[in-house]
C-alpha positions in Angstrom: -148.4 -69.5 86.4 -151.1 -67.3 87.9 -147.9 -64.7 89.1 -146.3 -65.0 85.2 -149.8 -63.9 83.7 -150.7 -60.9 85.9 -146.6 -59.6 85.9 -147.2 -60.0 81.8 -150.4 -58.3 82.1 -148.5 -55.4 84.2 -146.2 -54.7 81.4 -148.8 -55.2 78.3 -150.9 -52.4 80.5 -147.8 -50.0 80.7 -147.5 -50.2 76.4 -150.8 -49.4 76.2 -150.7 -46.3 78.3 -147.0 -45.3 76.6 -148.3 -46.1 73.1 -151.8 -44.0 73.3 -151.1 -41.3 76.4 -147.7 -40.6 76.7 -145.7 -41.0 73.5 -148.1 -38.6 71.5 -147.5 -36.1 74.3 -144.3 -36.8 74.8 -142.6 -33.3 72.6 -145.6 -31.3 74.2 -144.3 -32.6 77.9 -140.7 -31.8 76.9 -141.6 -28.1 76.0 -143.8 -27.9 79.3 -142.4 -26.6 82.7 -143.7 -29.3 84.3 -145.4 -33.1 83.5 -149.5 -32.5 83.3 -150.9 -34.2 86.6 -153.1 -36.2 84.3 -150.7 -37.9 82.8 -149.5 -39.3 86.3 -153.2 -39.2 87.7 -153.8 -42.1 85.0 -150.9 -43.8 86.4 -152.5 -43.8 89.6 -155.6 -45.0 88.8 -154.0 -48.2 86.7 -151.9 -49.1 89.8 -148.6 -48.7 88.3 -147.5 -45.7 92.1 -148.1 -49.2 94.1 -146.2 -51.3 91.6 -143.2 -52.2 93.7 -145.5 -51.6 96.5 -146.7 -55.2 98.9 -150.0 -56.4 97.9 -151.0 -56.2 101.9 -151.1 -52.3 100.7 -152.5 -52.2 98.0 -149.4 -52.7 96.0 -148.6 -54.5 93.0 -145.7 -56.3 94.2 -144.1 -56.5 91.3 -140.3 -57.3 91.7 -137.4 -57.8 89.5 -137.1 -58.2 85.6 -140.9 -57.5 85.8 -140.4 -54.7 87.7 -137.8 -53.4 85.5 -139.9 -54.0 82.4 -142.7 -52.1 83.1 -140.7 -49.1 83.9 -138.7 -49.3 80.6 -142.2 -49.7 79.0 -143.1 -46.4 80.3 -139.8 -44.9 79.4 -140.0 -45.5 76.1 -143.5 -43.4 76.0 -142.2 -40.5 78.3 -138.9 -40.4 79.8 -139.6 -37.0 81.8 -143.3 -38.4 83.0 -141.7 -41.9 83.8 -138.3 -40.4 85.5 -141.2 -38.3 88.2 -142.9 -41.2 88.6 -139.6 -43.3 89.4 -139.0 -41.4 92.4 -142.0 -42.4 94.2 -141.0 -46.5 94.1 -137.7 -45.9 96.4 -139.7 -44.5 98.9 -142.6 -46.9 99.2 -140.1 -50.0 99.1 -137.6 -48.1 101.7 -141.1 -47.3 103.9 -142.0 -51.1 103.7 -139.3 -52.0 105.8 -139.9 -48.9 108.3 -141.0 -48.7 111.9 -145.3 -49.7 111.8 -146.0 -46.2 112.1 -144.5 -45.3 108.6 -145.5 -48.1 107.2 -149.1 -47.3 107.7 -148.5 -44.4 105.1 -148.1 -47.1 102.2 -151.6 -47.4 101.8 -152.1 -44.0 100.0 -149.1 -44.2 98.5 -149.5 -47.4 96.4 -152.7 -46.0 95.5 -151.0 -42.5 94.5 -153.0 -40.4 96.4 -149.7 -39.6 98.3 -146.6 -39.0 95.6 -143.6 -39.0 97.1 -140.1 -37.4 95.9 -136.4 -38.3 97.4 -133.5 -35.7 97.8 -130.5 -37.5 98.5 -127.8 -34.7 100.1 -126.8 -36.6 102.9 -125.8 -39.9 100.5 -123.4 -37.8 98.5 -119.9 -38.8 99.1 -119.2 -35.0 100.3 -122.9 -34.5 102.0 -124.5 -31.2 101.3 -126.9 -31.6 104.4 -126.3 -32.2 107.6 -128.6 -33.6 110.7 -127.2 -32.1 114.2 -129.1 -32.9 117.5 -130.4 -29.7 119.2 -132.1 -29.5 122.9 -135.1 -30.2 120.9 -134.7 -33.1 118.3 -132.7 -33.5 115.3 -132.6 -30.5 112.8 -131.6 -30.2 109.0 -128.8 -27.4 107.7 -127.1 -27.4 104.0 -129.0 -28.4 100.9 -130.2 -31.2 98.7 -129.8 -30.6 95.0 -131.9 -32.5 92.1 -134.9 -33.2 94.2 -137.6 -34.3 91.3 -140.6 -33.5 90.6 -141.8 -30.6 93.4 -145.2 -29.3 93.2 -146.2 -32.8 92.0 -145.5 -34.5 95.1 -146.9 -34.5 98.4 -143.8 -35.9 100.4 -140.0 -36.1 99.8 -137.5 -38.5 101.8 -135.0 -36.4 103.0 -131.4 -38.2 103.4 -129.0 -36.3 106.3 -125.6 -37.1 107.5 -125.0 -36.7 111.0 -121.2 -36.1 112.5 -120.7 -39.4 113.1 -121.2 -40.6 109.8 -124.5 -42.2 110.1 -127.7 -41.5 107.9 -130.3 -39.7 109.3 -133.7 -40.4 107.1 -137.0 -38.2 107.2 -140.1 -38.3 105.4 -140.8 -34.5 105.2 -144.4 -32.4 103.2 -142.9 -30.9 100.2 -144.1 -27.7 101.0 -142.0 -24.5 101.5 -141.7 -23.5 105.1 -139.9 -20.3 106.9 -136.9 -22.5 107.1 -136.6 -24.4 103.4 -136.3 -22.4 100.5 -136.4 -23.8 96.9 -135.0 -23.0 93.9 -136.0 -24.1 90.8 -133.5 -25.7 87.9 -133.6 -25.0 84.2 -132.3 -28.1 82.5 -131.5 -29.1 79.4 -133.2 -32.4 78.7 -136.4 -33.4 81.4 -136.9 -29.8 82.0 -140.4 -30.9 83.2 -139.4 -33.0 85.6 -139.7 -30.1 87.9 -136.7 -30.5 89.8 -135.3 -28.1 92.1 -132.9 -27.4 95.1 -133.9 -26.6 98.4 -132.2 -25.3 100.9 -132.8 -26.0 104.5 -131.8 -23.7 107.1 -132.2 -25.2 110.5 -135.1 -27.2 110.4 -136.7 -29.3 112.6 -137.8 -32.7 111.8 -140.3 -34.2 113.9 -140.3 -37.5 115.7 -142.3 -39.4 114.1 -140.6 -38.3 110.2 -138.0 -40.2 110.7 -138.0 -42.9 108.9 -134.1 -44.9 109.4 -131.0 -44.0 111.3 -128.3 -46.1 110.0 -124.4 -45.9 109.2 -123.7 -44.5 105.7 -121.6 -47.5 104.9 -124.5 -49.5 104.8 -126.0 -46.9 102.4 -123.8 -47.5 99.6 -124.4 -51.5 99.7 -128.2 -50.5 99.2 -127.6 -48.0 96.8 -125.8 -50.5 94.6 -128.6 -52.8 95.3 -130.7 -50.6 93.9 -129.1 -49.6 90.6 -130.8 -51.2 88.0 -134.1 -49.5 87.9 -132.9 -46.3 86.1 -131.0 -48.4 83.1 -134.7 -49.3 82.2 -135.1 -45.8 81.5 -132.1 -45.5 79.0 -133.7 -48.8 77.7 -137.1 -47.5 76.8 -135.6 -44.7 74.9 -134.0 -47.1 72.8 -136.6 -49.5 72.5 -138.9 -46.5 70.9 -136.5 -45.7 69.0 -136.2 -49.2 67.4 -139.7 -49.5 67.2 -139.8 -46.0 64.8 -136.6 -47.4 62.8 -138.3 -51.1 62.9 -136.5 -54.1 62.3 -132.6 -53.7 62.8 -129.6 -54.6 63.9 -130.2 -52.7 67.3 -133.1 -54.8 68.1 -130.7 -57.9 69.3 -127.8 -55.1 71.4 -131.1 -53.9 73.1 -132.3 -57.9 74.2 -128.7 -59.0 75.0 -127.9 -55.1 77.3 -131.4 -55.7 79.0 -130.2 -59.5 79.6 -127.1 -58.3 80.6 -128.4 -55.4 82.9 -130.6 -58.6 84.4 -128.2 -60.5 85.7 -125.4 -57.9 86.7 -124.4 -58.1 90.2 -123.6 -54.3 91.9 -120.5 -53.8 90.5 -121.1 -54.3 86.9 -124.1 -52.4 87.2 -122.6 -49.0 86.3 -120.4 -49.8 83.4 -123.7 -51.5 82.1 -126.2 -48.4 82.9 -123.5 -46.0 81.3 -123.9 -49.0 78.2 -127.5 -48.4 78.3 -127.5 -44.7 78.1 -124.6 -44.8 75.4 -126.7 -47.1 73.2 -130.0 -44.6 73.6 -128.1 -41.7 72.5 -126.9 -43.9 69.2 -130.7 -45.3 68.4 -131.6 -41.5 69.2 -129.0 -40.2 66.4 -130.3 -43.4 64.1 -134.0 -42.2 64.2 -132.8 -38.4 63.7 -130.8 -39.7 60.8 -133.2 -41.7 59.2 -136.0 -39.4 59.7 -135.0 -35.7 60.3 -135.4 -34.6 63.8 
């Protein structure tokens, strides 16, 4: 009972901070170049960096529906803030099943002093970036596009497919260095997420970055795994925009997608996300309609 009343308290915490922080920002952020650092400062200090994060570090271990609550709770304040933040859980639940070393690095990281990004080249089904063994270690050549939220993170996990088709993984300073270049992206809708390309050019990775060396196959069972995180963001869209429309038809589609999205194993998973963001953009057009945009 103890576990039901702190996970409730979790997601009654997260409305809060949407309703009063980030939903009267929220056209100011989408305007910005980039999310203001208090907005996911505050985010820090309330806990929610270490929420998928194990309690021995700090984290709030928060797992599941509850898990995927709370992040559609945020959503529906500030989709560009929440989508940054979103990054940062892969990495501290991939690092909690890492070699000790790495795992020491959780610490910080469910406390948010250390905010990590991902960039995900090497999982693509054509990989843009390569990891080749040199005389001196492993080294990185190609690039990773859509890496979130630079100059707002301290690390990014770097995913690199070898020539044998395995997955080289490497928790890398998002800094620029002689050999990574980054380019910055213009989009059309998060715009201050801050994401950007980069582009590395033969460049080393230390020993002790990596973080996994495993065979891509195995990849794509966790990435399945792991799909139901981002619906919660098309979910919080919508469930602002039923709360500004208030009580409606699209109050029940909303419960009965999220119960849905629940209890979907992998394969449903992306017929029901692409449900999700299809239902946003209708409660998005209904607001718009019945209020002028």
């Amino acid at each position: 009972m103890g576990r039901l009343t702190e996970a409730a308290q979790v997601i009654a915490s997260a409305r809060r901070l949407a309703d009063e922080l980030l939903f009267p920002a929220a056209s100011m952020v989408d305007a910005a170049e980039t999310v203001p650092v208090g907005h996911l400062n505050t985010l820090a200090a309330l806990g929610f960096y270490g929420l998928t994060g194990p309690t021995e570090a700090g984290g709030l271990g928060m797992e599941g529906p509850a898990a995927w609550r709370t992040i559609e709770e945020l959503a529906g304040g500030c989709l560009t803030t929440t989508f940054v933040w979103l990054q940062h859980l892969g990495v501290v639940q991939a690092l909690s099943k890492a070699a000790p070393h790495m795992q020491e690095r959780l610490v910080p990281m469910c406390g948010g002093r250390v905010r990590a990004g991902i960039a995900l080249g090497g999982v693509r089904p054509e990989p843009t970036l390569r990891a080749e063994l040199s005389d001196t270690g492993w080294v990185l050549d190609g690039y990773s596009p859509w890496v979130t939220g630079w100059g707002l993170i301290d690390v990014v996990h770097v995913a690199a497919r070898t020539r044998d088709d395995q997955v080289l993984w490497c928790l890398l300073d998002a800094v620029p260095a002689a050999s990574v270049a980054v380019h910055h992206l213009r989009l059309a809708a998060v715009n201050a997420s801050s994401t950007v390309t980069l582009d590395f050019d033969r460049f080393p990775v230390p020993e002790d970055r990596i973080t996994f060396i495993f065979p891509y196959s195995q990849w794509q069972e966790i990435d399945s795994m792991g799909l139901r995180p981002n619906g919660s963001l098309s979910l919080g869209l919508t469930g602002r925009c039923c709360r500004l429309l208030g009580p409606g038809y699209l109050d029940d589609e909303l419960g009965q997608l999220r119960q849905d999205l629940d209890g979907a194993d992998p394969g449903e998973l992306p017929r029901l996300r692409a449900a999700a963001a299809e239902m946003a953009l209708r409660a998005a057009a209904a607001v718009v309609t019945a209020s002028g945009s």
